[in-house]
N, C-alpha and C positions, 0 to 999 in steps of 0.2 A: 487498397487502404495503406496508407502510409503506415511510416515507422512511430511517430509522434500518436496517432490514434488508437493505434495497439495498445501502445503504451497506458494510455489515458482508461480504457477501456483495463486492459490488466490489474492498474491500479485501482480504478473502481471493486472489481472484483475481488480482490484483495483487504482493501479498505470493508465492503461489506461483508466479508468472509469473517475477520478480525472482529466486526461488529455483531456479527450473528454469534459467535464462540460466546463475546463477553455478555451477552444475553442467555445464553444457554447454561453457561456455566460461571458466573460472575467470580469464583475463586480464582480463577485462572490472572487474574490483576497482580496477585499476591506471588506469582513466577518470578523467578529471578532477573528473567528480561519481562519488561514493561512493553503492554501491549502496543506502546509509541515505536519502539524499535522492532517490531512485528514489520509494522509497514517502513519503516525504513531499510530494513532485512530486503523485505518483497523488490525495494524502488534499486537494492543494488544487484540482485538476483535477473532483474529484467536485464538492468545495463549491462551484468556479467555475459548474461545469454546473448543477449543481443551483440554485442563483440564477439562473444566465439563464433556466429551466426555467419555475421558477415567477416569471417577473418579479417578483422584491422583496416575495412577499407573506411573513409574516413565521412563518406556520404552516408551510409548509413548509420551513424553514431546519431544518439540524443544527445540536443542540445541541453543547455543549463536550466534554461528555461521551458522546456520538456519534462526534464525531472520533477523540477519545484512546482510545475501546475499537478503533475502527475499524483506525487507526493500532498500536495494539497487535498487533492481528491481521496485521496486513502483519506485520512484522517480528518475530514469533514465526515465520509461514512461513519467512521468509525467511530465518532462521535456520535452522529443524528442517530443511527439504528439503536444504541440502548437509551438514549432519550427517550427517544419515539414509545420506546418497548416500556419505557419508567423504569430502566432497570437504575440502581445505587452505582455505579462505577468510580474509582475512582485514575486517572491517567497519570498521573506524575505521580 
């Protein structure tokens, strides 16, 4: 499996993790960080790990466009699951 598929799969789970929380517990919106910087937290936690991983070699690094699909994916979950669920949320 590639490095870009990890990725894509992490973020999914991430994005529905975030989603399942703001379904669960819909206060949690009203935190200091906004559940939007949840998964962008997640999107630089992977690129963190993933550098110390592979110490600095430069094949295994994500690309920009790795991140930004990846990051996409959070945050379509993370939207769709408290739809889906009817929960009230609000993101910004």
């Amino acid at each position: 499996m590639t490095l870009n598929k990890i990725c894509f799969v992490y973020m999914a789970l991430a994005g529905a993790a975030v989603g399942a929380i703001l379904v669960a517990a819909p206060h949690v919106q009203e935190f200091a960080i906004k559940p939007y910087f949840w998964v962008l937290i997640a999107v630089g936690l992977f690129d963190g790990g993933s550098y110390l991983f592979a110490r600095n070699s430069p094949a295994t690094m994500l690309t920009m466009h790795a991140r930004l699909i990846g990051f996409g994916i959070g945050i379509v979950l993370m939207v769709a699951i408290p739809f889906m669920a009817g929960t009230q949320v609000r993101f910004l």
